[in-house]
N, C-alpha and C positions, 0 to 999 in steps of 0.2 A: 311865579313858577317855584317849584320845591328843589330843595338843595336835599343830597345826599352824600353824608361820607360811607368811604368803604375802607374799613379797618382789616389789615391782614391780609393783605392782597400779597401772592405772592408776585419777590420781583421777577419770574420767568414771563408770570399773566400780563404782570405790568410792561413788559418789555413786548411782546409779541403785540398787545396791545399801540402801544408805540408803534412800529413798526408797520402794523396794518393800516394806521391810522395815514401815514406816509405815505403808505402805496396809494390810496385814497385820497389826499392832499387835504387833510385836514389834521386839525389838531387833538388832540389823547382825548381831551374833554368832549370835543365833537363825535370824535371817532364811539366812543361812550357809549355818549345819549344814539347815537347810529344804531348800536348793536341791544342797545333796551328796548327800544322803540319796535325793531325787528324781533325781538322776542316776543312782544303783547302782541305787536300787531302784524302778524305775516301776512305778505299780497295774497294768498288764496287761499286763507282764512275764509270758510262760513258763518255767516250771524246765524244763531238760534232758529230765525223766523224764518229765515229762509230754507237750513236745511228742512224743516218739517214741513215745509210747505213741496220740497221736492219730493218727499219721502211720501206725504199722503198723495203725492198725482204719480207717483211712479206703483204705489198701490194700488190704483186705481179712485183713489177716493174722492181729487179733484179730475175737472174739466180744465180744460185749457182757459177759459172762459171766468171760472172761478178764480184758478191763480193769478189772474191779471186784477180780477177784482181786488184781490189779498197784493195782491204788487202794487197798485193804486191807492189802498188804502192806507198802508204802510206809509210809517211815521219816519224820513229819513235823515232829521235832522239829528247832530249829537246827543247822548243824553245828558243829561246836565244834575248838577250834585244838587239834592234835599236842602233845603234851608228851613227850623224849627223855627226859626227868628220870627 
């Protein structure tokens, strides 16, 4: 896993921080990685593939039929980083 420092935080951020992370019963560091991970990934988040797949059946442009096909064939596993090696 990757480390990250944050330089220049102020201490109100750092405290409220704290603080939340309490309410929460975890620690600053946890409480963190909490609030990162909710920024990239928010629960009703659309992937790419999907929203254009509603966009072309709400056009008209798939069948019901289709999109399952497009739903079936879709690749759901993570993607995974490039290796040149």
């Amino acid at each position: 896993m990757a480390n990250v420092n944050v330089r220049n935080l102020p201490d109100e951020v750092h405290r409220a921080i704290r603080i939340q992370a309490a309410r929460n019963g975890r620690s600053t560091e946890a409480e963190i990685r909490a609030i990162l991970e909710q920024a990239v990934k928010p629960e009703g988040r659309m992937k790419l593939g999907s929203f254009l797949a509603s966009a072309a059946r709400e056009a008209g442009g798939l069948t019901d039929e289709e999109h399952a096909l497009f739903e079936s064939a879709r690749i759901k596993s993570p993607a995974r980083a490039v290796s040149f090696e």
